[in-house]
N, C-alpha and C positions, 0 to 999 in steps of 0.2 A: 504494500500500500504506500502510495507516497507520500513523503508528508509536505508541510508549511511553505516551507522555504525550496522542495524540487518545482511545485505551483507557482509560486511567487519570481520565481525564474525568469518564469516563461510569460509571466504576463507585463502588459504595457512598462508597469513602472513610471505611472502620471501621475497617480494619488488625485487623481480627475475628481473622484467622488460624484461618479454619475450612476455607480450603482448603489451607492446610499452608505458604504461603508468611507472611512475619513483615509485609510490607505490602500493601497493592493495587497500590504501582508496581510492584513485585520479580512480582504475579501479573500484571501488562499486559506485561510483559515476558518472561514463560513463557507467557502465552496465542500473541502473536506470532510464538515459535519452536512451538508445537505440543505443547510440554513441560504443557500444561495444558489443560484445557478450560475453559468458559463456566460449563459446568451446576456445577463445582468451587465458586464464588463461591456461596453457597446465599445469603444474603441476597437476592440479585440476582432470586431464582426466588420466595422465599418470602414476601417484603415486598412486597405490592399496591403500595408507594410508590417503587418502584426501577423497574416496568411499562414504562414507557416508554423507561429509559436503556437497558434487558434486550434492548427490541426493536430500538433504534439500535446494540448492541454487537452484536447477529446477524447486523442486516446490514450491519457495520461490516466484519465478521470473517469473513462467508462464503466470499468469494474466497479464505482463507489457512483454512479451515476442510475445503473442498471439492480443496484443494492436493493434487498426487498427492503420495505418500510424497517424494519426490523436492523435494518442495517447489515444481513446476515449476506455475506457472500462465499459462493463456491467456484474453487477454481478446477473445473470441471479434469483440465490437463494433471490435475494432479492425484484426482480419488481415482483410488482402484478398486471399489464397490468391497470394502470388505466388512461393510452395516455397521461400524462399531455406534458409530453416530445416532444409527435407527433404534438400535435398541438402547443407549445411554440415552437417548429423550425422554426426561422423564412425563412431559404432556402425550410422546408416542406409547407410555408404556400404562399410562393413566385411560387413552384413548383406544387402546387395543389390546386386554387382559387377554384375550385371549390369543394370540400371535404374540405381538413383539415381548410382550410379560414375560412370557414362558421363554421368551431365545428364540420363536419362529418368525419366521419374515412376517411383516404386516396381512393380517386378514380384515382392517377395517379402514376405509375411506377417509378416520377421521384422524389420519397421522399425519405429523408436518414432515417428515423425510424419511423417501423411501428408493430403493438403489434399483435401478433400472438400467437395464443392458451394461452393466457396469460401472455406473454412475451413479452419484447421488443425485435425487431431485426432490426439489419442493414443494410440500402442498397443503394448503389450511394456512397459511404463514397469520393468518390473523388468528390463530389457536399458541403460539407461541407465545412462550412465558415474557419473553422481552416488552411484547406488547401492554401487559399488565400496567394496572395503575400503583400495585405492591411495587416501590424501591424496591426491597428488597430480592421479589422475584427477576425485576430486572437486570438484573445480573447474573443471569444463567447461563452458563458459556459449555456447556456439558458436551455441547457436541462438537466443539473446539476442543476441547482439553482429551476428547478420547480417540483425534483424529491421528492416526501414527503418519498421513503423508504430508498433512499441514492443510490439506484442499479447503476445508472448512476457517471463517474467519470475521468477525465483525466488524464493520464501519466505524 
């Protein structure tokens, strides 16, 4: 994931303050959290001379751009389907006692990750703990910390 200052690189560096933030670090750093878009920076769209920093900060930023609400991202190159994820979800294990509970692959609909043709994929993501209005639950990171290729990661 990139952080602050590889965004802040690549943008204008006018401190223009046309997308409401007072510099360009303060906007690399709401772009990162999601608090802002790209298209916000209008310099960046409208200056022919900015072209190619626009098209390195697109695909700088897509992974964290394409992030489910949840901020959860999967880096799809890097799972190699081996469920640890599916069954350490404690909302997958809550939502299918009978599959993932037991260590069997998902038998119910209502699970947020399940490994398909070899992949992880997402589903329910508004059933994820991060969503919660519990602090506390919000920091659920279960199927980041049981991923042994790293595929799995938050925003």
């Amino acid at each position: 994931m990139p952080n602050p200052m590889e965004v802040y690189a690549l943008l204008p560096k006018t401190n223009c303050k046309k997308c409401g933030e007072a510099t360009c670090l303060s906007f690399a750093v709401k772009l990162l959290s999601r608090a802002k878009k790209l298209e916000e920076c209008t310099p960046l769209f409208e200056e022919e001379k900015y072209k190619e920093r626009r098209e390195k900060l697109l695909e700088l930023l897509k992974p964290i751009m394409e992030a489910a609400e949840t901020g959860l991202l999967i880096h799809e190159d890097l799972c190699f389907g081996c469920n640890n994820c599916v069954v350490a979800c404690p909302v997958n294990v809550a939502n299918d006692p009978e599959g993932v509970a037991l260590g069997y692959g998902p038998k119910s609909d209502k699970v947020i990750l399940r490994v398909i043709n070899g992949v992880v994929r997402t589903f329910n993501l508004e059933s994820c703990r991060r969503f919660s209005g519990d602090k506390m639950l919000r920091v659920c990171d279960v199927c980041v910390r049981v991923c042994p290729s790293k595929a799995i990661e938050f925003a």
